[in-house]
C-alpha positions as CSV (number, residue, x, y, z in Angstrom):
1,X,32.2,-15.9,-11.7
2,X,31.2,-12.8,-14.0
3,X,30.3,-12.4,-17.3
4,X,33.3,-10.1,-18.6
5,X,36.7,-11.5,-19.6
6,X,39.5,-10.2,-21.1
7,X,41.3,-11.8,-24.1
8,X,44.0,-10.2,-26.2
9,X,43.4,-7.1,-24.1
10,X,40.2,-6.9,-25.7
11,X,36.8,-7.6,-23.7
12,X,35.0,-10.9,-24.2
13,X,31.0,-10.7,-23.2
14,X,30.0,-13.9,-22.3
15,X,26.0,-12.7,-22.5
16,X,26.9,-11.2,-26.5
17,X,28.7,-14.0,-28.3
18,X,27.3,-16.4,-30.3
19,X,26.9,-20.1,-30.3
20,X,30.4,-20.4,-32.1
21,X,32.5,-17.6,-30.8
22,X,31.7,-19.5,-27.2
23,X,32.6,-22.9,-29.3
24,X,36.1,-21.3,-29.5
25,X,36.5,-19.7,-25.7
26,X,34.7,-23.1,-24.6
27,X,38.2,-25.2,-25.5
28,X,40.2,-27.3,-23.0
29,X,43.4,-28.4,-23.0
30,X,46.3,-26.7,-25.1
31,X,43.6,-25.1,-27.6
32,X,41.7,-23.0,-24.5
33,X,42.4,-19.2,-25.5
34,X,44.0,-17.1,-22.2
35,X,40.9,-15.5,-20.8
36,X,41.8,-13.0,-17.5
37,X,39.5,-11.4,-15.7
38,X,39.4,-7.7,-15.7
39,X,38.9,-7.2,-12.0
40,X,42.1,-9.1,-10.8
41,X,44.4,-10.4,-13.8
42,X,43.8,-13.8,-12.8
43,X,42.8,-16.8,-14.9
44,X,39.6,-17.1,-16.0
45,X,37.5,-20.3,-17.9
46,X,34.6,-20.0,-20.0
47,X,31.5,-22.2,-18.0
48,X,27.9,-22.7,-19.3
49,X,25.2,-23.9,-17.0
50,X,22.0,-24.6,-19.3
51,X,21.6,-21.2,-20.4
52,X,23.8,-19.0,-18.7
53,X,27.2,-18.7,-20.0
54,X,29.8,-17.0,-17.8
55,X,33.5,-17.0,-16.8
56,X,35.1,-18.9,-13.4
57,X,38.5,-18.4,-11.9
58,X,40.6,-21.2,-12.5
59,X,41.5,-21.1,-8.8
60,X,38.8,-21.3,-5.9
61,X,38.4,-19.3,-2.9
62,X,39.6,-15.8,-5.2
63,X,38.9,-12.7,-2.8
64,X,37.9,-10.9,-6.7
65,X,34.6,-9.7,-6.7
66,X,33.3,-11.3,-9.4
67,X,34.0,-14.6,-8.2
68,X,31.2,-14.5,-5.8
69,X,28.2,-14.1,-8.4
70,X,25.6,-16.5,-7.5
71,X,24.4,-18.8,-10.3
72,X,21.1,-17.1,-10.0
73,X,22.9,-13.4,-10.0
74,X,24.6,-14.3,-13.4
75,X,21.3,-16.3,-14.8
76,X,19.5,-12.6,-14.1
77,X,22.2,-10.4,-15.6
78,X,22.2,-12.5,-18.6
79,X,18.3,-12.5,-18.9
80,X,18.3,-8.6,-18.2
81,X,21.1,-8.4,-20.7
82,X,19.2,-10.2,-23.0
83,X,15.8,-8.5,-22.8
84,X,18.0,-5.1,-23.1
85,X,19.3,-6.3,-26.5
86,X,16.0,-7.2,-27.6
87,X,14.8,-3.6,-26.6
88,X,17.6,-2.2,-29.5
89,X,19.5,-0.6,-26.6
90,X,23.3,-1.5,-26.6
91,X,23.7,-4.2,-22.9
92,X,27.0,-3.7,-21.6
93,X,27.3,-6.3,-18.5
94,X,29.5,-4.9,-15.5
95,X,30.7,-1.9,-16.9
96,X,31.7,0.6,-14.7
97,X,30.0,3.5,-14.0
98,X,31.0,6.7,-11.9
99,X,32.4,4.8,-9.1
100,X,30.1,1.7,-9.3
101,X,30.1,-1.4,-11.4
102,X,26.8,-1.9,-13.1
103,X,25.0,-5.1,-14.1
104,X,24.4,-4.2,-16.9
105,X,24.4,-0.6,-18.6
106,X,21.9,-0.1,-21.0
107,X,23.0,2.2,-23.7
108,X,20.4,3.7,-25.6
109,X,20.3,4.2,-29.8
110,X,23.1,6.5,-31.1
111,X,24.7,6.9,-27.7
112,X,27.4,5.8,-26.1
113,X,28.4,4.5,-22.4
114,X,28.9,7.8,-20.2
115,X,26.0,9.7,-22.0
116,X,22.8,11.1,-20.3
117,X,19.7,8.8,-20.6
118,X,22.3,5.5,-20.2
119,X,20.3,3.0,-17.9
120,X,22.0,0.9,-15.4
121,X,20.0,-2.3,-14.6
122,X,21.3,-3.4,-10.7
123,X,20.3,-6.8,-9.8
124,X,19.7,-7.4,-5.9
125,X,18.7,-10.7,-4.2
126,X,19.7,-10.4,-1.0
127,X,18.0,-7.3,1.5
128,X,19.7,-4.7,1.2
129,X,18.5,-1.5,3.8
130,X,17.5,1.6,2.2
131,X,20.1,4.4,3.1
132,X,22.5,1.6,1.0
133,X,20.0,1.4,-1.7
134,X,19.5,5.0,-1.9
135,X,23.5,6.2,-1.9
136,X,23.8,3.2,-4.5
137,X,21.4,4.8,-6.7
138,X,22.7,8.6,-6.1
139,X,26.8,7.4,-7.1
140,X,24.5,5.9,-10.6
141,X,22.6,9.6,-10.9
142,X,25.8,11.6,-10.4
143,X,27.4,9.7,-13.4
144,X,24.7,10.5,-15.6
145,X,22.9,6.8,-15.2
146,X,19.2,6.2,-13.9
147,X,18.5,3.1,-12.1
148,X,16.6,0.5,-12.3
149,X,16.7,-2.0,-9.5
150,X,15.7,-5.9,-10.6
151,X,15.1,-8.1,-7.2
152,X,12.8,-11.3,-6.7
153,X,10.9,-9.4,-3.1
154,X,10.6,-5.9,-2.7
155,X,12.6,-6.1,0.5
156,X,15.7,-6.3,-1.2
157,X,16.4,-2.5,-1.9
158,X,13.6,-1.3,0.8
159,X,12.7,1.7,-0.9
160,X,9.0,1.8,-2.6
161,X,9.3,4.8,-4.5
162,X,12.5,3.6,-6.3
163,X,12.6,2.0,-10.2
164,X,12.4,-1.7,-9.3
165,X,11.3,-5.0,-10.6
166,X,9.8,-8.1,-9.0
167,X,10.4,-11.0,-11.3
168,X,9.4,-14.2,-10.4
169,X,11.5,-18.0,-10.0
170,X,13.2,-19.5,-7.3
171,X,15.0,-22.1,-9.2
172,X,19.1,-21.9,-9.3
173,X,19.3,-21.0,-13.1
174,X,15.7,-19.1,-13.5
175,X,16.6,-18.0,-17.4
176,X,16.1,-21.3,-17.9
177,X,12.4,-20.9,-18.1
178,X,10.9,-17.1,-19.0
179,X,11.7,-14.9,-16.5
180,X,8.5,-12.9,-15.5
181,X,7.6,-9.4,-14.1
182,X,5.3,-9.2,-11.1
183,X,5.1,-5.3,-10.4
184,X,4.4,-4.3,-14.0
185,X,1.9,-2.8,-16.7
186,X,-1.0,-2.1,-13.7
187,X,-4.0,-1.2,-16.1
188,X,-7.0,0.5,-14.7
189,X,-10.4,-1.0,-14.2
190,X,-13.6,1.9,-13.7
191,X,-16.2,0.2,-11.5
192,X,-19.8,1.6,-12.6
193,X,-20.9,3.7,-9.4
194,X,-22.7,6.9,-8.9
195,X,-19.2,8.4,-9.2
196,X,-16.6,6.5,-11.8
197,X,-14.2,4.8,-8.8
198,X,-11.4,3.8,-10.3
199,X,-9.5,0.3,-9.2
200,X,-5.7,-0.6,-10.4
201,X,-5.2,-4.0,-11.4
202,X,-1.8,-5.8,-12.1
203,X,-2.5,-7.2,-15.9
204,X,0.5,-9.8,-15.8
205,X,2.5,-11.3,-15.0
206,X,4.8,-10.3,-18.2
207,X,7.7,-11.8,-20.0
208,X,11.1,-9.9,-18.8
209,X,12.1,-8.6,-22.4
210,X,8.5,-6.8,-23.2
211,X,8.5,-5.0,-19.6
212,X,12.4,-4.1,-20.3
213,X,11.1,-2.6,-23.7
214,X,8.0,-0.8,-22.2
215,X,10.4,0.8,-19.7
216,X,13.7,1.8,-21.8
217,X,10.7,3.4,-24.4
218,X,8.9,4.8,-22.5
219,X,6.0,3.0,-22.5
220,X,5.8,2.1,-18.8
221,X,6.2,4.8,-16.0
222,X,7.2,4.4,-12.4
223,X,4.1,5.8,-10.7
224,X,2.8,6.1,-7.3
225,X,-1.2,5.3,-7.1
226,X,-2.9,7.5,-5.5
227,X,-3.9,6.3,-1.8
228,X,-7.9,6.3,-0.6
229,X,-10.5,3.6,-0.1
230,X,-10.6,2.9,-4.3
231,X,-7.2,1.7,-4.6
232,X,-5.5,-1.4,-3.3
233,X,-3.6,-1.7,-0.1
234,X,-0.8,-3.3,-1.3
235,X,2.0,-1.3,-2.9
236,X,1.0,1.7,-3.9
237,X,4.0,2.5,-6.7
238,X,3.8,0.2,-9.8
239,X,5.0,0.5,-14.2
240,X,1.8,2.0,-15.0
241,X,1.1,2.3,-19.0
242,X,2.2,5.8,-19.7
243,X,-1.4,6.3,-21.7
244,X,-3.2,5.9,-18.9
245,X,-1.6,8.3,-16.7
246,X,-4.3,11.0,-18.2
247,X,-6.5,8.8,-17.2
248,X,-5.6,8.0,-13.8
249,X,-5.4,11.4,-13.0
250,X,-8.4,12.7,-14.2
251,X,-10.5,9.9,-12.4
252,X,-8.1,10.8,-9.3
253,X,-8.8,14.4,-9.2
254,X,-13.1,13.2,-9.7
255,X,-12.5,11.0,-6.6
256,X,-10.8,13.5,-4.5
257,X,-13.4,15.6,-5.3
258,X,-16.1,13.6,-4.1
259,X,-14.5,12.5,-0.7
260,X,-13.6,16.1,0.0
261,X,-18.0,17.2,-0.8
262,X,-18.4,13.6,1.6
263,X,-16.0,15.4,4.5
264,X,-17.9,18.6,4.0
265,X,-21.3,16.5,4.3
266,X,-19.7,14.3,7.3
267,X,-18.4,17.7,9.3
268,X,-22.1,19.2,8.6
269,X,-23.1,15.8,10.1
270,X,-21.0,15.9,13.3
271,X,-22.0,19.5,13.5
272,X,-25.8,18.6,13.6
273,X,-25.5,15.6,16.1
274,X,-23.7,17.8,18.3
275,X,-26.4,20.0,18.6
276,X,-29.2,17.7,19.2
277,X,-27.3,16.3,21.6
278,X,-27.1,19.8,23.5
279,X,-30.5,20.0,22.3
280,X,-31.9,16.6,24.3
281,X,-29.5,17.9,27.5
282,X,-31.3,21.0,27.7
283,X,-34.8,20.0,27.3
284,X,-34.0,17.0,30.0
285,X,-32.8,19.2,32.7
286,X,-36.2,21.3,32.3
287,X,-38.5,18.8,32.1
288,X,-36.4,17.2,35.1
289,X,-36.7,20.5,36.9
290,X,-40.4,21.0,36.3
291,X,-40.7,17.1,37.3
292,X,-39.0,18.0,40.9
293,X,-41.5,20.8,41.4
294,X,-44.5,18.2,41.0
295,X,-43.0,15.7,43.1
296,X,-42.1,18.6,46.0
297,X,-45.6,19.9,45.8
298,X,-47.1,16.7,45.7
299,X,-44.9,15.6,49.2
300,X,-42.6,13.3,47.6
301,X,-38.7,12.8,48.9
302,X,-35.9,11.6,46.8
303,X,-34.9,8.5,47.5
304,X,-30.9,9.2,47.5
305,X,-28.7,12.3,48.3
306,X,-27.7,12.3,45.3
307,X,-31.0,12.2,42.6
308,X,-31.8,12.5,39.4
309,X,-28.8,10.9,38.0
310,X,-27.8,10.5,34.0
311,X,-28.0,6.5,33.0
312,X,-24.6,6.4,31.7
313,X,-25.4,2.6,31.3
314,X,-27.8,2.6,28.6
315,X,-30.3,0.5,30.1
316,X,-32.5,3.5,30.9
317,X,-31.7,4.5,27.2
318,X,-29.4,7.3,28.3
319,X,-32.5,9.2,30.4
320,X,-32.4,10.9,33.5
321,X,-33.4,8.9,36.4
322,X,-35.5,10.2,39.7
323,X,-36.1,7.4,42.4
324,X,-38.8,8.6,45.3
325,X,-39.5,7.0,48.6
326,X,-42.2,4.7,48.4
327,X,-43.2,6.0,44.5
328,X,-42.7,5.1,41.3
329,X,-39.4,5.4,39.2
330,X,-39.4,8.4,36.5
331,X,-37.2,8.4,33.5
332,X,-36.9,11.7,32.0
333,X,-36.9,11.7,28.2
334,X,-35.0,8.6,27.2
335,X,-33.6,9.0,23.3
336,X,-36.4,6.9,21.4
337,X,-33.4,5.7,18.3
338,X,-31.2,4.6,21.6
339,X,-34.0,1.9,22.9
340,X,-33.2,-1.6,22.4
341,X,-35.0,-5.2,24.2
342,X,-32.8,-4.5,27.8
343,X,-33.7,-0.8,28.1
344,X,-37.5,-1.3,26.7
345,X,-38.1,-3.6,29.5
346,X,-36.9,-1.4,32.1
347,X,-38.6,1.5,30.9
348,X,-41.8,-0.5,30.9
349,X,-41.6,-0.7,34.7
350,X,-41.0,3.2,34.9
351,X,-43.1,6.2,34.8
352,X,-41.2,7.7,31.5
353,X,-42.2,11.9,31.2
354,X,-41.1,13.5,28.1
355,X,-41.7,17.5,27.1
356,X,-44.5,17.2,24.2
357,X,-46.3,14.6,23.0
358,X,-44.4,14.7,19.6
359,X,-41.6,13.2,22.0
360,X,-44.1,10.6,23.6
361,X,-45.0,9.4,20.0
362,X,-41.7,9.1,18.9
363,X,-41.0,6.2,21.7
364,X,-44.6,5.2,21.6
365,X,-43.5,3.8,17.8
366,X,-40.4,1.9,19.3
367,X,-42.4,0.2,22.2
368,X,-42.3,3.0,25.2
369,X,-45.5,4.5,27.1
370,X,-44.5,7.9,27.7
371,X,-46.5,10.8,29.0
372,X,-46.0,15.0,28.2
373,X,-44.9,16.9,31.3
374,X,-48.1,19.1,31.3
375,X,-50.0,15.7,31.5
376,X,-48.3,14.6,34.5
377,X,-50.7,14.0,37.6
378,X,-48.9,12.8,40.8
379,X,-50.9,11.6,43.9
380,X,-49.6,12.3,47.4
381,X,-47.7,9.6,49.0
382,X,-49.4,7.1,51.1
383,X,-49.4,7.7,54.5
C-alpha cells in the first residue's frame, strides 16, 4: 500500500486529488484506469478506508516496499500531508530524497523539491534505535532536507534532541478523528517568588495542521529547556513559541545566577561548619585534658584501658566520655543543637563539664545541667 501511483507515466497522489478525480481512479471493472506503482511496475488499485485514500497491489504478499504501509502509517502520511498543504508549502508524499524515500517532502513557497529549506516529514511507529535514527536523518541533511520525525512515543527514533512529534491516537485509521500534537507550543508560566522562577508548561494538546504551520514558519522552535530544580523532569527538549525564547533565556540566565550566589553561600556554609567542628574538637580535648588532671590529683583511676572515648553513637550527643572507678560518669562538652529525648536522659545521669558557662547555658536552654571546667570540684574517692 502507498500513496503514489503511476498512470500514463504521470504520478497520481492519492493524498492531492479531489473528491472526483478519485471518482475516476476509484472504477472497477473494464472502466478502472492502469494504475502501476512506481517502486515495482506492478498493478496497483485505488482503496479508501474512511479517510485515507491510498493505492494496494492487486496481488498479495508483494516483496515492494510500499506494500507493507500500515493503515495507520498511510492514515499519518496523509494527515501530515494534509496539514503541510494547509501550511501553503507544496506535500509531495514518498518522494525521493538523496538516497531515502521521504513521507512526505515539504516544499516550501517558490521552491522546488531538491532546494535548501525543503522539509522531509518521516513518520515512525515502531522503535527504531538511535544510531538508525541519526544516519536516517544525516542521508536527509546531506540532500539539502531537514527532518522532522512524526511518532506516537518518543521511543520510536530514541533521540531527544532530534525534530520530532508525539501525536496522539491509537485507533487503526487515526485521521479519522483530529490528529493532535502532544510535545508542542510549551509556553512559560513565572511563579511570583523572591526571584522570577520560571516553569514550562505544555499549552495543548494541538491540532496536527496549526503545529505543522508553527513549525514550517517559524513560529515554533525545537528547543532544549534548560535543566535545574525550576523546570520539569520530564523531557527537557520541546516546540517552544519562538517569541518566548528571549524570554526563556533571560529568566534562565536570572536563575543561574541565583543558584550559582546560593553555591557560593552553601560553600561559605560548609566552610563554616567545618570549622566549628574543629572548633568543638579542640576545645573538648582541653577541657578533657584539664578534666584528667582533676581526677589524677583528686586519686581517681579510669575505669578502662582505653578512656575518654568519643560517643560515636549519639546518645551522649557526640561528647567525650570519661568512666572512673567507683565515680561518677563525665561527658565532656556534648553539642547542645545535637541533644534529642535519648541523649537528654543519659546526660541527666552524667556529670556533663563544658569550658565556659556561655557553653553551660547553651545546653541549660535544651534541658542539660552542665558545669564550667573552672567550677569543677571533685572529692576523693571513698575509701
Amino acid at each position: 500500500m502507498g500513496q503514489i501511483a503511476v498512470l500514463d507515466g504521470s504520478r497520481v497522489d492519492a493524498t492531492a486529488v479531489d473528491d472526483g478525480g478519485w471518482g475516476l481512479l476509484h472504477r472497477r471493472g473494464r472502466a478502472r484506469p492502469a494504475l502501476t506503482c512506481p517502486g515495482c511496475d506492478a498493478a496497483v488499485h485505488a482503496v479508501q478506508r474512511q479517510t485515507t485514500r491510498f493505492f494496494r497491489h492487486d496481488r498479495a504478499g508483494s516483496d515492494c516496499p510500499c506494500a507493507n504501509e500500515s493503515p495507520r502509517h498511510l492514515a499519518l502520511k496523509s494527515a501530515c500531508a494534509t496539514a503541510v498543504r494547509t501550511a501553503g508549502w507544496e506535500a509531495l508524499p514518498e518522494h525521493r530524497v538523496g538516497g531515502r524515500v521521504a513521507d512526505v517532502l515539504a516544499v516550501p513557497p517558490g521552491s522546488a523539491a531538491g532546494d535548501v529549506g525543503c522539509v522531509s516529514v518521516e513518520i515512525q511507529l515502531s522503535n527504531q534505535p538511535a544510531d538508525v535514527t541519526v544516519a536516517r536523518t544525516a542521508d536527509h541533511a546531506r540532500a539539502g532536507s531537514a527532518v522532522l520525525w512524526v511518532v506516537t512515543r518518543p521511543s520510536a527514533v530514541d533521540a531527544p534532541d532530534l525534530p520530532h512529534l508525539v501525536v496522539a491516537g491509537d485507533a487503526p485509521h487515526p485521521v479519522a478523528a483530529p490528529v493532535v500534537v502532544l510535545n508542542a507550543a510549551a509556553r512559560v508560566r513565572v511563579d511570583g517568588r523572591e526571584l522570577p522562577v520560571p516553569r514550562w508548561r505544555t499549552a495543548g494538546p494541538f491540532p496536527l495542521d496549526r503545529v505543522v504551520a508553527g513549525i514550517l514558519s517559524g513560529r515554533l522552535v525545537w528547543t532544549e529547556l534548560p535543566r535545574n530544580r525550576a523546570w520539569p523532569s520530564r523531557a527537557s527538549w520541546q516546540w517552544v513559541p519562538a517569541a518566548q525564547i528571549p524570554e526563556q533565556q533571560r529568566l534562565s540566565d536570572a536563575l543561574g545566577r541565583a543558584e550559582e550566589a546560593a553555591s557560593v553561600v552553601t560553600a561559605a556554609r560548609r566552610q563554616v561548619h567545618a570549622a566549628n567542628i574543629l572548633a568543638h574538637a579542640e576545645t573538648k580535648r582541653t577541657v578533657t585534658a584539664r578534666l584528667l588532671d582533676l581526677l589524677e590529683a583528686a586519686g581517681h583511676r579510669l575505669r578502662w584501658p582505653g578512656d575518654p572515648v568519643e560517643d560515636r553513637s549519639g546518645w551522649y550527643a557526640h561528647g567525650t566520655v570519661v568512666r572512673t572507678v567507683g565515680g561518677p560518669l563525665y561527658v565532656v562538652h556534648p553539642v547542645a543543637g545535637q541533644v534529642r529525648g535519648g541523649a537528654r536522659r543519659k546526660l541527666a545521669s552524667a556529670v556533663v563539664v563544658v569550658d565556659t558557662a556561655e557553653s553551660a547555658a547553651r545546653l541549660s536552654a535544651v534541658g542539660v545541667d552542665a558545669v564550667p571546667i573552672h567550677a569543677v570540684r571533685i572529692a576523693p574517692p571513698a575509701s
